[in-house]
N, CA, C and O atoms as a GROMACS GRO file, in nm:
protein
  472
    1UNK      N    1  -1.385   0.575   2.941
    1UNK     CA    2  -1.450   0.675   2.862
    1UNK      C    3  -1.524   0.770   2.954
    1UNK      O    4  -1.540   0.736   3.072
    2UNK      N    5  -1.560   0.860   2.920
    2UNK     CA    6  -1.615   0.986   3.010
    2UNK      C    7  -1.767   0.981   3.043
    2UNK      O    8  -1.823   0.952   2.937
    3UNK      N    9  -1.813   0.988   3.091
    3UNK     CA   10  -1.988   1.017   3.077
    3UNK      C   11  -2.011   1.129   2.963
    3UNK      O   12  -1.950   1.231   2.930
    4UNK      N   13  -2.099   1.079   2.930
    4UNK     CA   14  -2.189   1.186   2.868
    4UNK      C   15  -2.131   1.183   2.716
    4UNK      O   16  -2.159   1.279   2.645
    5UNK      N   17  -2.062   1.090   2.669
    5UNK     CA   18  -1.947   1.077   2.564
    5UNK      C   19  -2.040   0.982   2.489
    5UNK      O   20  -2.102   0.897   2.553
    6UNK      N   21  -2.056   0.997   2.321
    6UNK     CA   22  -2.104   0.864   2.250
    6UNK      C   23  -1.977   0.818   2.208
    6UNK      O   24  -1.882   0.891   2.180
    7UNK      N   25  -1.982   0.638   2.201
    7UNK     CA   26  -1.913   0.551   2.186
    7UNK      C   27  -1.938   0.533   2.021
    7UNK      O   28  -2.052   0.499   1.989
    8UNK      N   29  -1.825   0.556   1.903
    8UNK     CA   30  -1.898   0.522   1.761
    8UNK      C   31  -1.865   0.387   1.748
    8UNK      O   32  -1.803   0.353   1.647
    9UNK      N   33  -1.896   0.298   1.836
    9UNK     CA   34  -1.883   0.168   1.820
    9UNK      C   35  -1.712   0.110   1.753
    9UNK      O   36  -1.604   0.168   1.745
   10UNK      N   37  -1.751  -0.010   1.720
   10UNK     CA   38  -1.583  -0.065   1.641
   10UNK      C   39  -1.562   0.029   1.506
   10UNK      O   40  -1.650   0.043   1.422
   11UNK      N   41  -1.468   0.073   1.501
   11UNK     CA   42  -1.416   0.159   1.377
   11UNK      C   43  -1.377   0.072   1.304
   11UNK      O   44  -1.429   0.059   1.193
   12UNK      N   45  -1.275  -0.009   1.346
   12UNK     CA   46  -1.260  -0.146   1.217
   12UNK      C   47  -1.371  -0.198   1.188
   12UNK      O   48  -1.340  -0.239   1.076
   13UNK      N   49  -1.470  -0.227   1.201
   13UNK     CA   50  -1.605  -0.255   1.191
   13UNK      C   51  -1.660  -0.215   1.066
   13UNK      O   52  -1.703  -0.271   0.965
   14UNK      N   53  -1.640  -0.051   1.124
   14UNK     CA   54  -1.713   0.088   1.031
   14UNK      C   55  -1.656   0.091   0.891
   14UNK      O   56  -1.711   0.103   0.782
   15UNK      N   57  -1.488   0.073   0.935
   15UNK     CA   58  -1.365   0.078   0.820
   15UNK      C   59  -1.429  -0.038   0.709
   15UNK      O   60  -1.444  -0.026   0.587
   16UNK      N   61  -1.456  -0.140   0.787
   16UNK     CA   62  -1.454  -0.258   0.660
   16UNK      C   63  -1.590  -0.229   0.596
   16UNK      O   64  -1.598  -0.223   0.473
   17UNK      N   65  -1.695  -0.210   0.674
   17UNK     CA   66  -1.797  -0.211   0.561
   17UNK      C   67  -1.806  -0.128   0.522
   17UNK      O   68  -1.905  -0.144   0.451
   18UNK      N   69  -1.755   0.034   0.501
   18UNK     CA   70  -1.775   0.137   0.423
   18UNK      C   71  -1.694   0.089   0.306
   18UNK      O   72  -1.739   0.115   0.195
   19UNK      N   73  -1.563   0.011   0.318
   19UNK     CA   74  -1.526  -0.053   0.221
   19UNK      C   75  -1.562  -0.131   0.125
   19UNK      O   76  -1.540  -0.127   0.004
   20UNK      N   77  -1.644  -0.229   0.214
   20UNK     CA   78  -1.698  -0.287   0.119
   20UNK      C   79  -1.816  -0.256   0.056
   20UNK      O   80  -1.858  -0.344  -0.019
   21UNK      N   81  -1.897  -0.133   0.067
   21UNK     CA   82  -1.940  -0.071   0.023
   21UNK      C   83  -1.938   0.018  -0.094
   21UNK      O   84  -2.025   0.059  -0.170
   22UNK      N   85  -1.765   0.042  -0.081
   22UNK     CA   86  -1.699   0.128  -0.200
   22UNK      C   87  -1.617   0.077  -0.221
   22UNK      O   88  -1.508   0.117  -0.180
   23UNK      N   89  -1.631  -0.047  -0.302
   23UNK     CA   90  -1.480  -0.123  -0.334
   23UNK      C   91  -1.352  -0.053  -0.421
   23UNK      O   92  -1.233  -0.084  -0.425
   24UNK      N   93  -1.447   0.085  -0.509
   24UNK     CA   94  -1.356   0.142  -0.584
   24UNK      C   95  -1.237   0.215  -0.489
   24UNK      O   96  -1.117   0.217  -0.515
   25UNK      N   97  -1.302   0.273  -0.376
   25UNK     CA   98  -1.215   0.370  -0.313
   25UNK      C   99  -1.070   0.345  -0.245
   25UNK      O  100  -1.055   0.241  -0.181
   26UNK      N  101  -0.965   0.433  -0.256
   26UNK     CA  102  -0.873   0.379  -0.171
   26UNK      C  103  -0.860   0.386  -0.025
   26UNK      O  104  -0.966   0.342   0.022
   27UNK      N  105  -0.806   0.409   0.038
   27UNK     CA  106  -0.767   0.428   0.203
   27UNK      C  107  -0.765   0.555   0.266
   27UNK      O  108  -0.792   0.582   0.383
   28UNK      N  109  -0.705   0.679   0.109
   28UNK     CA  110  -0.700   0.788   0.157
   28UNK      C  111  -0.842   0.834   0.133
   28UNK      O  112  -0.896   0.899   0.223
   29UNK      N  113  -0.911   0.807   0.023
   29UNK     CA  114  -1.054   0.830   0.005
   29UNK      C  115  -1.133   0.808   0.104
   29UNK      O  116  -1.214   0.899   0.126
   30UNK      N  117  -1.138   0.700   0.186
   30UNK     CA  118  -1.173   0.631   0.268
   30UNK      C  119  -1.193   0.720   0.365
   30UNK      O  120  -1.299   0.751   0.420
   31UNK      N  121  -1.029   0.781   0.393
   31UNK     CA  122  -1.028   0.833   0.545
   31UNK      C  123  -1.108   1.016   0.512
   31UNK      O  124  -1.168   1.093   0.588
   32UNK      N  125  -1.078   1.024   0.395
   32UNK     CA  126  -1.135   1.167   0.387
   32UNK      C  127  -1.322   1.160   0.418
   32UNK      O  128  -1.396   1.223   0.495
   33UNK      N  129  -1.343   1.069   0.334
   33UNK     CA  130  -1.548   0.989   0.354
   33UNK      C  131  -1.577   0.992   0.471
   33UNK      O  132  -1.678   1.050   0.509
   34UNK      N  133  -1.490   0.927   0.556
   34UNK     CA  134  -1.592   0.874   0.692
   34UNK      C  135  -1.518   0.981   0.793
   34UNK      O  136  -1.560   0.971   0.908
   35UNK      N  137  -1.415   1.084   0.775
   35UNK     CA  138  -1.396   1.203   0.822
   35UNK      C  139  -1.508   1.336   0.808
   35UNK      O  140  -1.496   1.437   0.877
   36UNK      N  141  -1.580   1.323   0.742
   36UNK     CA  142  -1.640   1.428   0.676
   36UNK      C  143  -1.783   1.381   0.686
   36UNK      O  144  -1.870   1.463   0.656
   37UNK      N  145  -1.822   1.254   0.726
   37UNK     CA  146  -1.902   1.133   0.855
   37UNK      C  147  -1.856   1.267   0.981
   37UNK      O  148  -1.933   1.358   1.014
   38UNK      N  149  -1.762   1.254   1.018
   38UNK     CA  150  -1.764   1.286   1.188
   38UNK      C  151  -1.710   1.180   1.219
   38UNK      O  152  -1.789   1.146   1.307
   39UNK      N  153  -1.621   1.083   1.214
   39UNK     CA  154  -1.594   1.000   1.226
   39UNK      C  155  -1.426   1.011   1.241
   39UNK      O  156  -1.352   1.057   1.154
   40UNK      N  157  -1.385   0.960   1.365
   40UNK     CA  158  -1.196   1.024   1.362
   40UNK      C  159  -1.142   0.871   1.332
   40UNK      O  160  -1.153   0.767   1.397
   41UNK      N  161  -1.088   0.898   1.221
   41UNK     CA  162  -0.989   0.765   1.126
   41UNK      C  163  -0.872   0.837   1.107
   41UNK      O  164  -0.865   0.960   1.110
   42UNK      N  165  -0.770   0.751   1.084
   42UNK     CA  166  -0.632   0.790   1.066
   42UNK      C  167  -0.580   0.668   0.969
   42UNK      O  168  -0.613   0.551   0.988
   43UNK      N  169  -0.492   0.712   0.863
   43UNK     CA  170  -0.439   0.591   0.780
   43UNK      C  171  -0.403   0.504   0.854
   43UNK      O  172  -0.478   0.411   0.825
   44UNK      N  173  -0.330   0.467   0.941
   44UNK     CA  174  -0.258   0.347   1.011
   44UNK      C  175  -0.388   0.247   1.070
   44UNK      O  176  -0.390   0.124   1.059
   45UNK      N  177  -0.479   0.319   1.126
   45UNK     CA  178  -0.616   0.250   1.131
   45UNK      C  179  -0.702   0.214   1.026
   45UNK      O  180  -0.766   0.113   1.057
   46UNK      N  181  -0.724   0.247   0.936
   46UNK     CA  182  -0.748   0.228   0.832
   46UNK      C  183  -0.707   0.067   0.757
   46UNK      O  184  -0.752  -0.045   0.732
   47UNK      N  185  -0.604   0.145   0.746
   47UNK     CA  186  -0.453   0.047   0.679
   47UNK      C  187  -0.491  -0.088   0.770
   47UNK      O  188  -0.503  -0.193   0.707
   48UNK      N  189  -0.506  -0.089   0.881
   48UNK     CA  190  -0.500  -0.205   0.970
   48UNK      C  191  -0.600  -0.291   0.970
   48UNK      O  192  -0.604  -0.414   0.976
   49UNK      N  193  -0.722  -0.169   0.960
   49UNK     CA  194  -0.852  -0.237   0.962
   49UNK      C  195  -0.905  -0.362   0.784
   49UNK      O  196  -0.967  -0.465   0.756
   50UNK      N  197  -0.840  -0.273   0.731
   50UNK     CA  198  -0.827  -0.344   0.547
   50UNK      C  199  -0.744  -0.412   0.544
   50UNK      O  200  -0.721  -0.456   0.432
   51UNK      N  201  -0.667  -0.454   0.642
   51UNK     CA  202  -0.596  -0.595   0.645
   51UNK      C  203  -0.620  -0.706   0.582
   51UNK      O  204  -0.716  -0.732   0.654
   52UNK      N  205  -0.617  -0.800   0.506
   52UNK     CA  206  -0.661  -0.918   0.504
   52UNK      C  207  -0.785  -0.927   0.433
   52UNK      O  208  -0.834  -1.037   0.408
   53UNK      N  209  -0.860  -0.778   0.387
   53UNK     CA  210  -0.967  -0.791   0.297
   53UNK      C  211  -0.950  -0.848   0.182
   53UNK      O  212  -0.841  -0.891   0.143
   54UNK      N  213  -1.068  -0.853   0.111
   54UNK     CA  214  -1.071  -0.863  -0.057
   54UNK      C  215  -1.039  -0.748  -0.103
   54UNK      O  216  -0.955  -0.740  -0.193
   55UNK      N  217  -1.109  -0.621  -0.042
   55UNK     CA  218  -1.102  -0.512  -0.106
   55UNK      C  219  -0.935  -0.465  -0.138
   55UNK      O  220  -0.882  -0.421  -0.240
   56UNK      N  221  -0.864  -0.505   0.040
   56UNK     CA  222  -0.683  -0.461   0.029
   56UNK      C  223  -0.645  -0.526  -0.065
   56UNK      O  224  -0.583  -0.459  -0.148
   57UNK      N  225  -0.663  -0.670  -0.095
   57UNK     CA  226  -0.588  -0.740  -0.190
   57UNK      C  227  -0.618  -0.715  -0.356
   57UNK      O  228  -0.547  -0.753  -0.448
   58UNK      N  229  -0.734  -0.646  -0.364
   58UNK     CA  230  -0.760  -0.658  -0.500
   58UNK      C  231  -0.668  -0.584  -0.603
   58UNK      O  232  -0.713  -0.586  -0.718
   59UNK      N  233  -0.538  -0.514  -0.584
   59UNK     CA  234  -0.465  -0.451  -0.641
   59UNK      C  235  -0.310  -0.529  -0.697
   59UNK      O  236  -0.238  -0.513  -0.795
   60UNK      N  237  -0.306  -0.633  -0.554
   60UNK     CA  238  -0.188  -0.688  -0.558
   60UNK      C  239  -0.158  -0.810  -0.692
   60UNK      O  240  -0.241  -0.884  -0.745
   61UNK      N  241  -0.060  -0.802  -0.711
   61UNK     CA  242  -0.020  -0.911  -0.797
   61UNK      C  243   0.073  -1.005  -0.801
   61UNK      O  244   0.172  -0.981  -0.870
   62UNK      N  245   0.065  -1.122  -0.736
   62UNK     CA  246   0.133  -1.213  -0.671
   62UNK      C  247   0.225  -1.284  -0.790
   62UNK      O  248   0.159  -1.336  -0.880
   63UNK      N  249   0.367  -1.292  -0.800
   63UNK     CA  250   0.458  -1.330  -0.900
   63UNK      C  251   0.556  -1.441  -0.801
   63UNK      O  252   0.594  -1.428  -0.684
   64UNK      N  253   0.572  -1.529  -0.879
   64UNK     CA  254   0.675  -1.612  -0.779
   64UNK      C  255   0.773  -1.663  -0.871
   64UNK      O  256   0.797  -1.783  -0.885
   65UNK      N  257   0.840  -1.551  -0.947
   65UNK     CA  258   0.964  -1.625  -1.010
   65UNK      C  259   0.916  -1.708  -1.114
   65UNK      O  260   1.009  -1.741  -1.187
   66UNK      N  261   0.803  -1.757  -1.150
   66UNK     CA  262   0.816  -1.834  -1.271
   66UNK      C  263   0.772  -1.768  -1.395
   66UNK      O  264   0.696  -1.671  -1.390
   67UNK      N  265   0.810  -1.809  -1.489
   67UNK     CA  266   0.804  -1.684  -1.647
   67UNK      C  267   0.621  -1.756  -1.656
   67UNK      O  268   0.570  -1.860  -1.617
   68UNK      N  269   0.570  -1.636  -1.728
   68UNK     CA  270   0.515  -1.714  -1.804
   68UNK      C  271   0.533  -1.841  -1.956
   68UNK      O  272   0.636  -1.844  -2.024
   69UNK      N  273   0.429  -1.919  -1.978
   69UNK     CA  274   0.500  -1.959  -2.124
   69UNK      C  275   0.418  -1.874  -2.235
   69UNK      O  276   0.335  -1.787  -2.209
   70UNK      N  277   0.450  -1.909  -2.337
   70UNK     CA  278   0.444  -1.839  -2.421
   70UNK      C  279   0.282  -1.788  -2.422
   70UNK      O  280   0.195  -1.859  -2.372
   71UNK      N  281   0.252  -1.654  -2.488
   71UNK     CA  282   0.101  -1.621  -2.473
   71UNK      C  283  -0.002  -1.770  -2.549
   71UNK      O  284   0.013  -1.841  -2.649
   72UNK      N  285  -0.097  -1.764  -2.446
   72UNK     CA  286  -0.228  -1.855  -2.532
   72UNK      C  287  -0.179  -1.972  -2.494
   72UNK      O  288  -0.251  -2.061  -2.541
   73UNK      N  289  -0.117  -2.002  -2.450
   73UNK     CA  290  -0.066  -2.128  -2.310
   73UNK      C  291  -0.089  -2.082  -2.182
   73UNK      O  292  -0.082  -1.973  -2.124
   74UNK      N  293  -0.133  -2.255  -2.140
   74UNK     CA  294  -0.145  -2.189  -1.950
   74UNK      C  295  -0.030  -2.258  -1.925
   74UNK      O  296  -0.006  -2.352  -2.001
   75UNK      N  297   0.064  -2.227  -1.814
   75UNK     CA  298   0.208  -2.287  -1.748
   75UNK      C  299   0.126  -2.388  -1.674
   75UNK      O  300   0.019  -2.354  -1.623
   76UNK      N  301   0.185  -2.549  -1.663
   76UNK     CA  302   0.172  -2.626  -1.622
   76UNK      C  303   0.186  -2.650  -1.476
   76UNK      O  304   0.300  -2.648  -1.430
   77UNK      N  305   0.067  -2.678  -1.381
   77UNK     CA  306   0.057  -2.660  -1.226
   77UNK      C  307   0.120  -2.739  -1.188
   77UNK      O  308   0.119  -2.835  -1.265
   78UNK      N  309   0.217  -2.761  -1.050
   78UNK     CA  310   0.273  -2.893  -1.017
   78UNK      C  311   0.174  -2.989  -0.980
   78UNK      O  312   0.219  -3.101  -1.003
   79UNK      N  313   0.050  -2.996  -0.928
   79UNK     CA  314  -0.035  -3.086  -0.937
   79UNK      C  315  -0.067  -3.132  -1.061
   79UNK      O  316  -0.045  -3.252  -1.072
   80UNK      N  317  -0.114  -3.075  -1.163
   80UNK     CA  318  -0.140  -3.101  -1.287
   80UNK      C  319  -0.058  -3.203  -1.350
   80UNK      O  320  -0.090  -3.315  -1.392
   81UNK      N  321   0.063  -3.136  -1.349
   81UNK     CA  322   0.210  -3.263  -1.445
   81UNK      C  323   0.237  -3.329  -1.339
   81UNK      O  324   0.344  -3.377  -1.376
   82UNK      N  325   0.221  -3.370  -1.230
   82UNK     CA  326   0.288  -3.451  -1.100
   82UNK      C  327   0.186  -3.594  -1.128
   82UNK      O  328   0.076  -3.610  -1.076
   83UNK      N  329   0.249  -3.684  -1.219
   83UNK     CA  330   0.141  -3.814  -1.211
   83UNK      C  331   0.190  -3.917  -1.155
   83UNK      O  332   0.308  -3.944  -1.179
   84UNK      N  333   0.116  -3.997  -1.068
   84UNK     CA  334   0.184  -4.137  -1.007
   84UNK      C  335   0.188  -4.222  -1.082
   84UNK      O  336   0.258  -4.318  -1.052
   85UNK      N  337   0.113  -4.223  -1.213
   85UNK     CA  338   0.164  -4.366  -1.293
   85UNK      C  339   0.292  -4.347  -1.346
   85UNK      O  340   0.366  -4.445  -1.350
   86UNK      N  341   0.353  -4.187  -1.406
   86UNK     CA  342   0.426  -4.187  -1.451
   86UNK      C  343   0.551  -4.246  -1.347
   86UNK      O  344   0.640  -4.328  -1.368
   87UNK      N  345   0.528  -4.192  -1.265
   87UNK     CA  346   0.664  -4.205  -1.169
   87UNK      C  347   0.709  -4.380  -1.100
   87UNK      O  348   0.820  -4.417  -1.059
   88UNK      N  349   0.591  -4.454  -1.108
   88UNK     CA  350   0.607  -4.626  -1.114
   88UNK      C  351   0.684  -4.640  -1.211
   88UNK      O  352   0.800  -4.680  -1.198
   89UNK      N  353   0.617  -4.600  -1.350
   89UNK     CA  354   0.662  -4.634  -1.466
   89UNK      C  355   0.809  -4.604  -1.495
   89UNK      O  356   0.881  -4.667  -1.572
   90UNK      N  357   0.840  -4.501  -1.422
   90UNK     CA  358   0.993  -4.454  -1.424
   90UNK      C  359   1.114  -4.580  -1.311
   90UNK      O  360   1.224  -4.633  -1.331
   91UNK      N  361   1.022  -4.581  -1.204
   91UNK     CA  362   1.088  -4.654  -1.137
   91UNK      C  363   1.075  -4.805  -1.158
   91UNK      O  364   1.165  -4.863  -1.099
   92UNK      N  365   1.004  -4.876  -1.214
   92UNK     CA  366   1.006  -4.984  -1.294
   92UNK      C  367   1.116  -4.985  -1.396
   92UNK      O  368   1.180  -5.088  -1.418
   93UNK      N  369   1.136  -4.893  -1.446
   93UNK     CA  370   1.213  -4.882  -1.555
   93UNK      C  371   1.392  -4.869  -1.492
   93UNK      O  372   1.482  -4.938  -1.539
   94UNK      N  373   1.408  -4.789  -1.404
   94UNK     CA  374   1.539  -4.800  -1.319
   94UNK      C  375   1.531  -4.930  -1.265
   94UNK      O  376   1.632  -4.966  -1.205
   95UNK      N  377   1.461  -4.990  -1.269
   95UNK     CA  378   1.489  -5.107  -1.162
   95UNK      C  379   1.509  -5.223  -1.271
   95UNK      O  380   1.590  -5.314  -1.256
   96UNK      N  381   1.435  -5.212  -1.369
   96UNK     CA  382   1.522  -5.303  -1.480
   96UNK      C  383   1.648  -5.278  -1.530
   96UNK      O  384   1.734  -5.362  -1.558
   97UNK      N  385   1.659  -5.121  -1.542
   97UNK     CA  386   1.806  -5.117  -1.601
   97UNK      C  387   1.894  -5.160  -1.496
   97UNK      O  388   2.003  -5.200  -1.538
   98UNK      N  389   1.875  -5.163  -1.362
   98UNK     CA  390   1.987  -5.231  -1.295
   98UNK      C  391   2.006  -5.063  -1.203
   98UNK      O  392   2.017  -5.060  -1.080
   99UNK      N  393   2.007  -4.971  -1.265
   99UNK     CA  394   2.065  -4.834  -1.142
   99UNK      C  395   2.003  -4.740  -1.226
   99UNK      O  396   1.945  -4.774  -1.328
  100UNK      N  397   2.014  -4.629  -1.188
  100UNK     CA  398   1.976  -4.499  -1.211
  100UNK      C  399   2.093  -4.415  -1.345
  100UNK      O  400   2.084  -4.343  -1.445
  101UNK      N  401   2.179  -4.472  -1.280
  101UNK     CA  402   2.258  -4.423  -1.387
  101UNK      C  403   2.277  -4.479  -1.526
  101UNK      O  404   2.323  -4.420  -1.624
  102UNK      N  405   2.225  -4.625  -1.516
  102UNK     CA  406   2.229  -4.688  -1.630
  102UNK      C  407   2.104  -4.693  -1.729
  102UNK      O  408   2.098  -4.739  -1.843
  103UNK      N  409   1.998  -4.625  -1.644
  103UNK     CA  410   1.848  -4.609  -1.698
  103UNK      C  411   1.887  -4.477  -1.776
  103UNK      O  412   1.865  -4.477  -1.897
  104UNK      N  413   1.941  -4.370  -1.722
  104UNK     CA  414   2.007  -4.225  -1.781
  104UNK      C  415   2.079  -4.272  -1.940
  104UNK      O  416   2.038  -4.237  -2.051
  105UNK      N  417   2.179  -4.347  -1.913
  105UNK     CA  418   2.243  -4.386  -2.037
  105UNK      C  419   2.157  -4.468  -2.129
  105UNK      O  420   2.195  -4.434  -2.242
  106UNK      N  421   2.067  -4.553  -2.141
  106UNK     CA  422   1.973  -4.618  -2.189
  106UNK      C  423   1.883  -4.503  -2.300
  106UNK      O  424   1.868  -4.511  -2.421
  107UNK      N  425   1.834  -4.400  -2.203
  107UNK     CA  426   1.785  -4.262  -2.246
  107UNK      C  427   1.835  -4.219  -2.335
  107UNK      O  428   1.777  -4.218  -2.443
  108UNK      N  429   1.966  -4.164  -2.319
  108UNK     CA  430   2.050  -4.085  -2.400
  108UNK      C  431   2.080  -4.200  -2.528
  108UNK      O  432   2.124  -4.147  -2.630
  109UNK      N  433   2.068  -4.293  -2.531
  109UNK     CA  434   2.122  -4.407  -2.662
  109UNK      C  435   1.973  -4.383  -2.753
  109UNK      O  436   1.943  -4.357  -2.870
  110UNK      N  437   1.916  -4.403  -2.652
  110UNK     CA  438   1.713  -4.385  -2.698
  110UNK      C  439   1.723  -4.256  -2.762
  110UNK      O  440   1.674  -4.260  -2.874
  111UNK      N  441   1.762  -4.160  -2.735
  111UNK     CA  442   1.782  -4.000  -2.775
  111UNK      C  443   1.830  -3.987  -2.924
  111UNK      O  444   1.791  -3.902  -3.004
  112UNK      N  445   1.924  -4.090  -2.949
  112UNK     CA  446   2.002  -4.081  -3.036
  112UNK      C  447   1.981  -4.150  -3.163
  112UNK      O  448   1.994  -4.115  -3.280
  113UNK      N  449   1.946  -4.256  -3.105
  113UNK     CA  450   1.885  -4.350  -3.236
  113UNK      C  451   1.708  -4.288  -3.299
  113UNK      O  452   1.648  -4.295  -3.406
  114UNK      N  453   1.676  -4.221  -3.143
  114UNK     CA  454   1.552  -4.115  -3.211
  114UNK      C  455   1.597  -4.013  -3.291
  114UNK      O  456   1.516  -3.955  -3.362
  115UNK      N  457   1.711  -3.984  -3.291
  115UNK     CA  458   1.726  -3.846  -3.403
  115UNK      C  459   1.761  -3.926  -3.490
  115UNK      O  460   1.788  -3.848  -3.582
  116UNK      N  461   1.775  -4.002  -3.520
  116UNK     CA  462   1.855  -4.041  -3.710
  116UNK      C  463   1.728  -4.052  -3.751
  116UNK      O  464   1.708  -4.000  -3.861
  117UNK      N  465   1.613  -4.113  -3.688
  117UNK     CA  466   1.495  -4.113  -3.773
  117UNK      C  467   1.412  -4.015  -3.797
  117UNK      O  468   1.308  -4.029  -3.862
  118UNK      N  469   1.455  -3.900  -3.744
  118UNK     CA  470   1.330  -3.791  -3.749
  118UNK      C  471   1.416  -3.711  -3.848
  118UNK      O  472   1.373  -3.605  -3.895
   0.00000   0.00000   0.00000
């Protein structure tokens, strides 16, 4: 740096807490604010510095392929329905029928003699 030059300290620094300061604002808002500061920002700095914030993320909306279920239901978490008694209880149950495949057919007979009564 030159003599006689002020240093405006870390700009990512500056970037994040004017942000978090103005959580409403976007990036271009941003850069126009702390331009008009005296302050030399450029989107890509910006952009870089709001990396990994709360403020960057608060727009996004993370979808992973699963539907919702129907409204006024919550979709069932895999921790939530993932129970270890059930799954003894399952494998207790294959291990009496003799195999896996014969616990399946057991099911399906169970299936069946449940519909005549309902």
């Amino acid at each position: 740096m030159k003599k006689g030059t002020k240093s405006s300290g870390n700009k990512s620094q500056l970037i994040r807490d004017f942000a978090t300061a103005n959580p409403d604002m976007k990036p271009s808002q941003i850069i126009k604010e702390l331009s008009a500061q005296g302050h030399k920002v450029y989107p890509a700095l910006v952009s870089q510095a709001l990396r990994g914030t709360p403020t960057a993320k608060k727009g996004r909306r993370k979808t992973r392929g699963k539907a919702q279920v129907a409204s006024g239901t919550k979709p069932a978490t895999a921790a939530a329905s993932f129970d270890v008694s059930n799954l003894k209880a399952t494998s207790e149950f294959i291990r009496q029928s003799g195999s896996a495949e014969q616990a399946i057919e057991s099911i399906k007979a169970f299936q069946k003699i449940a519909a005549l009564f309902q």
